[in-house]
N, C-alpha and C positions, 0 to 999 in steps of 0.2 A: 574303113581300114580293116584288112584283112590281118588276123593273127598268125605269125609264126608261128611252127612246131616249137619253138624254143618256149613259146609263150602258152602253149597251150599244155605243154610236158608240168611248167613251170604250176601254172593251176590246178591242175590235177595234184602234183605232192602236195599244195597247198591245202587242196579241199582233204586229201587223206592225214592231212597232219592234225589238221583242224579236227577233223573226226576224233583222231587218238587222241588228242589233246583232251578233248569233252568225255570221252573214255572213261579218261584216269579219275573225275572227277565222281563217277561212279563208285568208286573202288574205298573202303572204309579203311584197310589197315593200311598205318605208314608203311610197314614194308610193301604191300605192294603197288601201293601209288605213289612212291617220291622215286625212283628211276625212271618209269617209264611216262611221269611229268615232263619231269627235263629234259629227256632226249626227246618227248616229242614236241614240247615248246620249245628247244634246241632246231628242229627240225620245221618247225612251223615259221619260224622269224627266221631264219636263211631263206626259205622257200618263197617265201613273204618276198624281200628282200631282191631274191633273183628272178620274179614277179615285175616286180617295179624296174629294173635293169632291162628285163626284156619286152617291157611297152614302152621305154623311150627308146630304146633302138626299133621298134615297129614305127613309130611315130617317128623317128630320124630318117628312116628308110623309107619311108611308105611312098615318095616324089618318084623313088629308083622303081622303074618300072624289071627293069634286068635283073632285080633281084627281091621276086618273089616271096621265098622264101629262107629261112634261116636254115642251113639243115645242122642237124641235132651234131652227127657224127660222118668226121670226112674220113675220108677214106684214111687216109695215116694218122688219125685218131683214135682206131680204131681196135690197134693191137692192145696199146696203154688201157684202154677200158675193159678187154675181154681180161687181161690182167690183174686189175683189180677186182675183176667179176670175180676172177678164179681166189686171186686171197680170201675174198668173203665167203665164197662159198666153204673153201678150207676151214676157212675160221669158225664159220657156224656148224662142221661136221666135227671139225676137235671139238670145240663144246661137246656138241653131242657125244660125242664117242670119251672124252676121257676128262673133260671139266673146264670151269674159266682157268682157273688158275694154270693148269699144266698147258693149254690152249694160247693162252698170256704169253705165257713164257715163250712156245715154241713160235708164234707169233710173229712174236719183237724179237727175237734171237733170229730168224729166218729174215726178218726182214730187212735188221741190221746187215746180216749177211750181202742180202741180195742188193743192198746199196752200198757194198765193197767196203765197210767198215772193219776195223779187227776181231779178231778174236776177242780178246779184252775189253773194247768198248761194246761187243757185242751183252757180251756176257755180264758185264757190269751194269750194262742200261739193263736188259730182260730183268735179270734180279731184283732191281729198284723197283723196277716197273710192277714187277707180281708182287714183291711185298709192300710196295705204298699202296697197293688196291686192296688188299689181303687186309693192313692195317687199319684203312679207310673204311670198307664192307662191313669187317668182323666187327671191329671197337667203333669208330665211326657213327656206321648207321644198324648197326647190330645184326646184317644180315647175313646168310649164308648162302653162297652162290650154288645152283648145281652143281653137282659132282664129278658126273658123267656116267656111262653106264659101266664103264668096263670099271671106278670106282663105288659103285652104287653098294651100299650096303643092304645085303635082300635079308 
């Protein structure tokens, strides 16, 4: 039986999550190993998960001789993914450039926007949203998020 791309994509996050995962186990102080636990064990059991999903469709499919392959991304799949490419990347350059928290906000308020919600629900969920993580972070798990540069105190 020949692997799909889907199943071979799907192994790969796998093997890299597995790696972060054993990582974090490295790492002595709770703040910097109980985040990037869980989104990588977050990450590893999805990956897992859509692993298993895409060896029974190998194994459902494998008789159909017309279809080869699985491909990853069809053509009209293709705008929605470059889309979310671009929010992450956004997302990871506000971090960088001015912090989570203001990052957060602009985020979830942008992205409320871009799914035609109002004004007021826009603004009411970002708020929520930066101060339940704000209060969660800070008091929570006692840590302190980046700042950003353009807030960086030098």
């Amino acid at each position: 039986m020949k692997a799909s791309q889907n199943t071979i994509v799907f192994a790969v996050v796998t093997l890299l999550a597995l790696s972060a995962v054993i990582y974090t186990f490295t790492l002595v102080n709770i703040d910097a190993w109980l985040m990037p636990r869980i989104i990588s064990f977050l990450i590893f059991f999805l990956s897992v998960a859509g692993l298993i999903k895409s060896l029974a469709e190998d194994k459902k499919n494998k008789d159909d001789e017309s279809r080869k392959f699985v491909r990853i991304f069809k053509t009209e799949e293709l705008r929605p993914i470059l889309e979310m490419a671009a929010w992450l990347i956004g997302f990871m350059l506000a971090i960088y450039g001015i912090g989570f928290y203001p990052a957060i906000f602009g985020f979830s308020f942008g992205y409320m926007k871009r799914r035609k919600r109002s004004w007021l629900a826009a603004v009411v969920f970002s708020v929520a949203l930066t101060f339940g993580l704000y209060v969660l972070m800070r008091y929570g798990f006692s840590a302190r998020l980046y700042e950003g540069q353009l807030f960086l105190r030098r």
